[in-house]
C-alpha positions in Angstrom: 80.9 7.4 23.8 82.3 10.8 25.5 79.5 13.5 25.5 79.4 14.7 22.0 82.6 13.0 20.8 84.6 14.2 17.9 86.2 11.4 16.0 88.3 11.0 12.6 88.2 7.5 10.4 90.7 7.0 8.1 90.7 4.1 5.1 94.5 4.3 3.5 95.0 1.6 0.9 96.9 1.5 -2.4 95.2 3.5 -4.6 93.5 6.5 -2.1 93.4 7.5 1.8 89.3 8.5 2.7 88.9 10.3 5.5 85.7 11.0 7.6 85.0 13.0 10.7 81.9 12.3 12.8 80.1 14.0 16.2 78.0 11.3 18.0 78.1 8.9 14.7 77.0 11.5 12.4 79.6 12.0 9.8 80.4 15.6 9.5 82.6 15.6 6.8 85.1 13.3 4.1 88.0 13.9 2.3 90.1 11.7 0.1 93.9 12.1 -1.0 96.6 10.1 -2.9 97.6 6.1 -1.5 99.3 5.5 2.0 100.0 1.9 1.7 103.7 1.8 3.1 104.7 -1.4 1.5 104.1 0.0 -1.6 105.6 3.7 -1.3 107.7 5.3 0.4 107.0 7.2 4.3 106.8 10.5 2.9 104.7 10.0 0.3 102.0 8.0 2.6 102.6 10.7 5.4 101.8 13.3 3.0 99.0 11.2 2.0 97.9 10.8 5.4 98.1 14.6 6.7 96.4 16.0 3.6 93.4 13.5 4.0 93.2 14.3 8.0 93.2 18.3 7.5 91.5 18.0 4.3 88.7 16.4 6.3 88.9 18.7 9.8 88.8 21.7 7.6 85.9 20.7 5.7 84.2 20.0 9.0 84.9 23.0 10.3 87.0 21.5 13.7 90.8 20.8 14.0 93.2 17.9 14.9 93.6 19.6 18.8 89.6 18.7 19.2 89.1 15.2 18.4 88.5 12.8 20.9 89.8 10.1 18.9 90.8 8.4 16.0 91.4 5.0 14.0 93.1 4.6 11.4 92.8 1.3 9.1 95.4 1.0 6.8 97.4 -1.5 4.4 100.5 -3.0 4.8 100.5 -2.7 8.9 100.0 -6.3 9.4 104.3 -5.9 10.0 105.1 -4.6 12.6 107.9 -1.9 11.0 105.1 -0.9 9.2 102.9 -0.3 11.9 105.4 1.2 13.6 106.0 4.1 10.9 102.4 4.7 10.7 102.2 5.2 14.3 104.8 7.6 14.1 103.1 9.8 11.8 99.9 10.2 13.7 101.6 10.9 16.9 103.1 13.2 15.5 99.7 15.1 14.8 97.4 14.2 17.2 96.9 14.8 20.8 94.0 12.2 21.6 93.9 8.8 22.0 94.4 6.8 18.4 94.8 3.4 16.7 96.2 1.7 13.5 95.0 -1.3 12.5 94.9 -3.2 9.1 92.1 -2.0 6.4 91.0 -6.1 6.7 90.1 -4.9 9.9 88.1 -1.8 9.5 86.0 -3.3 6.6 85.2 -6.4 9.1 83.6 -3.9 11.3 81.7 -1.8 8.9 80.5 -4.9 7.7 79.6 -6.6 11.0 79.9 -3.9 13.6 81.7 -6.5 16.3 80.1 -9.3 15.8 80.5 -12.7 13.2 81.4 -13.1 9.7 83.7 -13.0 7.0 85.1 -10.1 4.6 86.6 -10.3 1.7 88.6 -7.5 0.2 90.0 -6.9 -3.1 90.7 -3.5 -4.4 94.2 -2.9 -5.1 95.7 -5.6 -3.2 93.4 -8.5 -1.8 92.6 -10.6 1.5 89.8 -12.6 3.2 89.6 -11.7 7.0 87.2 -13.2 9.6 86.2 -13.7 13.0 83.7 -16.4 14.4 81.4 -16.4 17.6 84.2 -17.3 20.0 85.8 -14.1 18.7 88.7 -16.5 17.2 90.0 -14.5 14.1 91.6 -15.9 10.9 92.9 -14.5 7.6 93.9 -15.3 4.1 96.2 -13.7 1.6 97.2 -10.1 1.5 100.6 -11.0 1.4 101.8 -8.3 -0.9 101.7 -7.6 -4.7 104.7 -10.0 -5.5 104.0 -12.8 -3.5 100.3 -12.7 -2.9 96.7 -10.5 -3.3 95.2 -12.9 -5.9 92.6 -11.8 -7.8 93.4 -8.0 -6.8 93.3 -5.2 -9.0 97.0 -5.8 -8.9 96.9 -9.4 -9.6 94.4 -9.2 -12.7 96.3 -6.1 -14.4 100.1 -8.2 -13.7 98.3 -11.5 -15.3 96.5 -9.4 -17.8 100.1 -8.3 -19.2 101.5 -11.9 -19.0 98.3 -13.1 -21.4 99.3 -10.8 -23.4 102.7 -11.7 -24.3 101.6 -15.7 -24.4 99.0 -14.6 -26.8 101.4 -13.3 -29.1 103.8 -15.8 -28.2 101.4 -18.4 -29.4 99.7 -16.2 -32.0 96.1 -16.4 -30.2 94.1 -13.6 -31.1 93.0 -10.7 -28.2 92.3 -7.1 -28.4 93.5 -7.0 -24.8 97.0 -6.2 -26.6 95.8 -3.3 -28.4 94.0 -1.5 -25.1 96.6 -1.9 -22.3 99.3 -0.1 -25.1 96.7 2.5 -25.9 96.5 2.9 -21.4 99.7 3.0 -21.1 100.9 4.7 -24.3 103.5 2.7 -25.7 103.6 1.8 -30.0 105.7 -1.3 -29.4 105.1 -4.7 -27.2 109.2 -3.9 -26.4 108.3 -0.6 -24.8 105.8 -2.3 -22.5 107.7 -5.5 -21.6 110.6 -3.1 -20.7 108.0 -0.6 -18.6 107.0 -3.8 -16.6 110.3 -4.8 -16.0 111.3 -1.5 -14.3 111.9 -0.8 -11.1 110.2 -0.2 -9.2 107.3 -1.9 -11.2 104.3 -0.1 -12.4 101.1 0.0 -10.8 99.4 -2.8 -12.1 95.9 -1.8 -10.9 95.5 0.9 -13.7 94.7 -2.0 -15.9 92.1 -3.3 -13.7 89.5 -0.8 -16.2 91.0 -1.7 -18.9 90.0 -5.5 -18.5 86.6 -5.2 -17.3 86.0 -2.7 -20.5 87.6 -5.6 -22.9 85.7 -8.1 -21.4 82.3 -6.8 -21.9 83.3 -5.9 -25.4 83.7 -10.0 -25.8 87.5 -10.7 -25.6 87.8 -14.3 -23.9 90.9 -13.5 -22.4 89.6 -10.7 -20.4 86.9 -12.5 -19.5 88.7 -15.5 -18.8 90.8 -13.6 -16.5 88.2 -12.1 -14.5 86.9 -15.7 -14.1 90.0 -17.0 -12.7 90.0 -13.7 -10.4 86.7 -14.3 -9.0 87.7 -18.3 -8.5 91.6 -16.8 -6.5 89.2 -14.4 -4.1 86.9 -18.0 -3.3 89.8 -20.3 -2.5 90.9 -17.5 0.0 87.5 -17.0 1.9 87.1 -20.6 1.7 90.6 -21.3 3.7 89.1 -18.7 6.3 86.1 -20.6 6.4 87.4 -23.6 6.9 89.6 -22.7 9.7 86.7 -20.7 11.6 83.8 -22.6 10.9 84.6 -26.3 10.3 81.2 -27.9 11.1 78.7 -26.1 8.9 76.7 -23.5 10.1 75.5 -20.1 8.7 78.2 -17.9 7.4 77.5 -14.7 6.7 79.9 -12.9 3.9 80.4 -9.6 2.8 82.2 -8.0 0.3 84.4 -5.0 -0.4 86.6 -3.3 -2.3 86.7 -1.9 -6.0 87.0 -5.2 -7.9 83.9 -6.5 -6.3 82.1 -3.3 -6.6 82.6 -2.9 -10.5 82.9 -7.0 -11.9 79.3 -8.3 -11.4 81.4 -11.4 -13.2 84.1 -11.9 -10.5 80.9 -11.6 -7.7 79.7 -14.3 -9.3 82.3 -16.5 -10.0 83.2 -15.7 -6.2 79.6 -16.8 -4.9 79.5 -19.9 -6.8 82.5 -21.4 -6.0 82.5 -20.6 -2.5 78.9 -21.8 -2.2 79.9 -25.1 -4.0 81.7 -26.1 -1.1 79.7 -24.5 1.6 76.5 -23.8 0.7 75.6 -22.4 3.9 77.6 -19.0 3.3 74.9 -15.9 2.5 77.1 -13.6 0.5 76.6 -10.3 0.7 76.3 -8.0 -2.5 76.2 -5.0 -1.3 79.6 -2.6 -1.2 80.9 -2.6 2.8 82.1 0.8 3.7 85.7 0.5 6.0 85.3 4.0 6.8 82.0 3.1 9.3 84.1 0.4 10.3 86.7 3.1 11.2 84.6 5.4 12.5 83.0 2.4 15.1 86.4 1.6 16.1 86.9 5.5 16.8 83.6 6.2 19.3 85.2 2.6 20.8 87.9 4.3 21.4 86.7 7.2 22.6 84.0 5.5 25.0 87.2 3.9 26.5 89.6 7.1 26.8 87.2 10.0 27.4 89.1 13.1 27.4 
């Protein structure tokens, strides 16, 4: 790293953008603002997003954007190129150092592992299993996007969550699930939801995420059914990535992250046995991993390589 480097880390998924700045790896500062996940919004709202989290976070620090050495910036959605290239466009537009964008899979990889083997498997919002193996071969799973993909997401479990719903009333099964995602989202009528769903753009899904976890525990078996079948969608991911990476069976070590790991000890442990029935080798990792150290790694990388 540069002689007393001044780097900026920034995590931008679908529900917030985090911000850190760090001198010689100790973080100085963090800030948080709304979500910057450009599939899902539109390129003002993630480059507001995106600007208030990096000045929030300079200013706190007490340093501006004209004195960093460097920056990475992990974010949703930039595995396309288009996207990529509108989040680019935003940070050059700010910054006068050297900078990356990569995808948030990538950042938590790093804070997990710091550059070297493993797996990480994300679900907050959206959902993906991203890994790289000794010979540095990489591999991923999911993340897809909220219509076609991130099973067993925040996303995923409040969309199914709605869809139980219905069925249960089609069928006349019996779940207080109903009751509680009205009461979120404030509707009387199953006609006002079913036509708030249907909208377009849809609503945000995730926001029911608390809802289920707070009807499972209360004993509903179709909240807890559902986190079940989340926790069993994130395994069949990391065990594609597995699969492709490490064939023959060895070690694998596994870390999680994201906000539905972090709050469903249920779905952590559906996740561990299922993976673990088919490679029992895996050592899962409990503990939240923090993609705003990965971030800030990639940064003093950076840095190291483009001393100003």
């Amino acid at each position: 790293m540069s002689a007393m480097a001044l780097v900026l880390a920034i995590d931008g998924g679908g529900s917030k953008t985090a911000c850190a700045v760090a001198r010689d790896g100790a973080i100085l500062a963090e800030f948080s603002a709304g979500p910057s996940n450009l599939v899902r919004i539109s390129l003002e709202e993630a480059r507001k997003a995106l600007l208030e989290a990096m000045h929030g976070a300079c200013q706190a620090a007490g340093v501006s954007l004209s004195e960093l050495n460097a920056v990475c910036a992990g974010l949703a959605g930039v595995g396309h190129d288009l996207i990529r290239d509108k989040a680019e466009e935003i940070l050059r537009s700010e910054l006068k150092c050297p900078f990356e964008v990569i995808g948030d899979m990538e950042i938590a990889f790093d804070g997990a592992f710091m550059g070297g083997p493993g797996l990480v498997v994300i679900a907050g919002t959206g959902s993906i299993a991203y890994g790289r193996n000794e010979r540095q071969d990489s591999a991923r799973a999911g993340g897809w996007g909220s219509v076609i993909s991130d099973e067993g997401s925040g996303y995923w479990i409040g969309r199914r969550a709605v869809s139980l719903c219905l069925r249960a009333i089609d069928t006349g099964q019996t779940t207080s699930l109903v009751h509680h995602i009205l009461n979120a989202w404030h509707f009387a009528m199953r006609d006002d939801l079913v036509a708030f769903c249907n909208s377009q753009p849809p609503p945000n899904f995730a926001e029911l995420f608390p809802v289920v976890l707070e009807t499972a525990l209360a004993g509903d078996t179709v909240a807890q059914e559902l986190l079940t079948d989340a926790g069993s969608e994130l395994a069949k991911l990391a065990k594609i990535v597995v699969r492709k990476l490490w064939p023959v069976r060895v070690v694998v070590q596994v870390a999680l992250a994201g906000g539905v790991f972090q709050n469903s000890a249920v779905i952590r442990q559906v996740f561990e046995n299922s993976l673990r029935s088919e490679r029992p080798d895996v050592r899962v990792r409990m503990s939240a991993v923090k993609p705003l150290r990965g971030a800030l790694y990639r940064a003093e990388k950076l840095a190291t390589a483009d001393p100003r």
